[in-house]
N, C-alpha and C positions, 0 to 999 in steps of 0.2 A: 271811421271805424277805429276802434281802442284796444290796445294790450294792454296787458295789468299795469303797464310803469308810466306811457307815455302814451297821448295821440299818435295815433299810428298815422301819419300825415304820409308818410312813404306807400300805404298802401291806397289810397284816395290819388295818388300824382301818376302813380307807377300800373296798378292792376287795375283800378275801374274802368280805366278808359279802354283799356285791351279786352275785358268784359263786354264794352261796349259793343266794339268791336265785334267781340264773336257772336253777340246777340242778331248785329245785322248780318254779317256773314253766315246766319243761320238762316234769316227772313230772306235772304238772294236766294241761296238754295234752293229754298220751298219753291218760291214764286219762278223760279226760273224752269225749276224740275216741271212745276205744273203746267206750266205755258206751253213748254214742247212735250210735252206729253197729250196733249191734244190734238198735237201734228201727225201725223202718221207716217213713214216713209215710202217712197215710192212701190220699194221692193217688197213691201209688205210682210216679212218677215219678224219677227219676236226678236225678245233683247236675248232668250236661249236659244235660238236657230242661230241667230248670230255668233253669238259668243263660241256655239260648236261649229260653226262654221270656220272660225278665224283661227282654233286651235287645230282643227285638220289641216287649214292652210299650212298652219305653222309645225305641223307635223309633231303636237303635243298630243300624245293617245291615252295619256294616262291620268286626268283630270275628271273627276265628275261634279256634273251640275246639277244644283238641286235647289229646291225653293227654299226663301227663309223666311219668318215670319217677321210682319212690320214695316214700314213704310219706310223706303231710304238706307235698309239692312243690307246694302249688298255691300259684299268684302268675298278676298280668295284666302282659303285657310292652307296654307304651304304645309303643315303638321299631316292632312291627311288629304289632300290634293286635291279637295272641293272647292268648287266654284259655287260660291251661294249668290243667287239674284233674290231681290223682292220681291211678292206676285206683281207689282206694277210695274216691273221690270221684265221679270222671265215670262210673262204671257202676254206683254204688251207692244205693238208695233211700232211702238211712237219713234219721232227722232231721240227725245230722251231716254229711252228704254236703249237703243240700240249703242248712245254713246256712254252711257254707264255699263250695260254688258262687256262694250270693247276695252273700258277701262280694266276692270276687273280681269279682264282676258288678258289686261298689257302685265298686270302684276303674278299671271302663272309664266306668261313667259319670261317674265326676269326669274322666277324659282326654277326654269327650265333651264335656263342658261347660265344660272348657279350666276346671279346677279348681286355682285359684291354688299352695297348698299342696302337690300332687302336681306340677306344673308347677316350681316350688322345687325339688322333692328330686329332680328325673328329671335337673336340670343339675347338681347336687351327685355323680349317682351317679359321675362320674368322679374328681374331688377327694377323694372321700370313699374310694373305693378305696384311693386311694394313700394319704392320710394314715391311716387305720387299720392298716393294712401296715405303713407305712414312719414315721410320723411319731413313735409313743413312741421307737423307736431312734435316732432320729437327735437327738432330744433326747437322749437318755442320753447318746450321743456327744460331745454339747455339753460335756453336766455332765462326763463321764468327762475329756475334754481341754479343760476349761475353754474353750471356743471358744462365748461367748454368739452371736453369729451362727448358729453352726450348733443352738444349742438353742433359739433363737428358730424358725426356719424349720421345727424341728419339731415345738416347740408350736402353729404356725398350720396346718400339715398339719393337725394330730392335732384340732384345732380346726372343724377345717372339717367332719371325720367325726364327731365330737360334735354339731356342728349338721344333719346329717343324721340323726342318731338322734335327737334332738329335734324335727325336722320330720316323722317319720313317724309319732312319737303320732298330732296330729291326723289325719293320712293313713288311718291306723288306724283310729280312733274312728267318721273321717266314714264310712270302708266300710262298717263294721258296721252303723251307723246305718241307713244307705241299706237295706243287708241286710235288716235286721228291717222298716222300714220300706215295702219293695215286699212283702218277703214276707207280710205283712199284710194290706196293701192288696187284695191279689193273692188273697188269700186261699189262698194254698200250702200254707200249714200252718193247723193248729188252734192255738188260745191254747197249749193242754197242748206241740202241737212248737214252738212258737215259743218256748217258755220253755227246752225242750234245748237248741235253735239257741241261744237265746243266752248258754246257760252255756257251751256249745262257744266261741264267739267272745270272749265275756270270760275264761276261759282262755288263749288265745291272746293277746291286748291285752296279757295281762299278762306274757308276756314279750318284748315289746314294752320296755313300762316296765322291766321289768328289763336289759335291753341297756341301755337310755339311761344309767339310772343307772351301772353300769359304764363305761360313756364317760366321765360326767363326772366321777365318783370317780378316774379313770383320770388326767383330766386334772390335778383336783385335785392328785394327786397328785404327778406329775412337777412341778408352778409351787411345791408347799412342797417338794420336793426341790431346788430353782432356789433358793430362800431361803435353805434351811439349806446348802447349799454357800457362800452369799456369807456 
C-alpha cells in the first residue's frame, strides 16, 4: 500500500499482519461460538434465565434484558442498564449461550460496583469514536500538506481511540472472569461446560487483543511516517 510520497512499507510490516490477525481471531469465534452452541447444558436453562439468574444472585435489580438483533450482538449498555443478548443467545440453552450471557452479566456487575476500568472506557466511548473515524485522516492531512498542527491533533485523536482499545482488554478479561467465576459458584454448569464456556469466551478475548494491536500498529505507524517525512 502507498501514500502520496512514499511506499508506505511501514504499513505492510506493522498493520497487515495484525489484520491478519483479527481476520482469524474472528473465524475462532464463529467456529468456536458454533460448536458449543450445539451442546446444551445440563440445566437446561437459556443464556436470559441465566444471566437473570446471576444478577439476583448478585443482588443487581435494576438491569433489564432484552433481545438484540444479529448474530454475536450481545454487549451490556451501562448508559441505560440493558443487558442485550442475541436471539441465539437469550433463547438458546447451549453451553455457549450460557457463557456469553455470564459474560455480559460480569460487565453489569463491574457498572454495579462503579468498576474503575469500565467507568475509564464508558467516558472515552465518545473521544474514541471520533478519533478512530476521523483521527488517522486528519493526520495524513498533516503529513500530506505538511501542516504539523493539523497532524498533531490527529495523532491525539487517534491516540485517545488507541487508549480505548487498550482499556477494554482488562474490561474484558475482568467479565469473563466474573463469568466463569459465578458460573461455578453457582453451579450452572458442570466442570466439562465450564471448560466450552470458556473456550467460547477466550475465543472472543482474543480479538479483543487483536483490535488493540491494530490500534497501536496503526499509530505506530503514522508517528514513523511523521519522521520519515521530516
Amino acid at each position: 500500500m502507498f501514500n502520496m510520497f512514499y511506499p508506505d512499507y511501514y504499513y505492510i510490516v506493522l498493520v497487515v499482519p495484525t489484520l491478519v490477525l483479527s481476520l482469524i481471531t474472528q473465524m475462532m469465534v464463529k467456529s468456536t461460538f458454533a460448536k458449543y452452541s450445539k451442546i446444551p447444558c445440563s440445566k437446561k436453562i437459556s443464556g436470559s434465565d441465566a444471566a437473570a439468574q446471576l444478577l439476583r444472585l448478585n443482588m443487581v435489580n435494576d438491569v433489564h434484558i432484552e433481545t438484540a438483533a444479529g448474530s454475536l450482538t450481545d454487549h451490556y449498555d451501562p448508559s441505560s442498564k440493558k443487558l442485550r443478548l442475541s436471539e441465539s443467545v437469550h433463547n438458546s440453552a447451549s453451553i455457549a449461550a450460557i457463557g456469553v450471557a455470564a459474560h455480559e452479566t460480569g460487565h453489569a456487575l463491574q457498572h454495579a460496583q462503579k468498576w474503575g476500568p469500565l467507568a475509564l472506557r464508558s467516558t472515552l466511548v465518545p473521544v474514541a469514536n471520533i478519533g478512530s473515524s476521523f483521527g488517522p485522516w486528519i493526520a495524513i492531512a498533516g503529513l500530506g500538506f505538511q501542516i504539523p498542527l493539523l497532524f498533531n491533533i490527529g495523532i491525539v485523536l487517534f491516540a485517545a481511540a488507541v487508549l480505548f482499545y487498550i482499556i477494554t482488554l482488562p474490561v474484558e478479561f475482568n467479565a469473563s472472569s466474573r463469568a466463569m467465576t459465578i458460573l461455578r459458584d453457582n453451579r450452572i454448569l458442570t466442570d466439562d461446560e465450564l471448560n466450552g464456556a470458556r473456550k467460547v469466551l477466550t475465543a472472543a478475548a482474543m480479538t479483543y487483543v487483536a483490535s488493540a494491536l491494530t490500534a497501536i500498529m496503526s499509530l505506530l505507524r503514522l508517528i514513523l511516517l511523521s519522521r520519515r517525512r521530516r
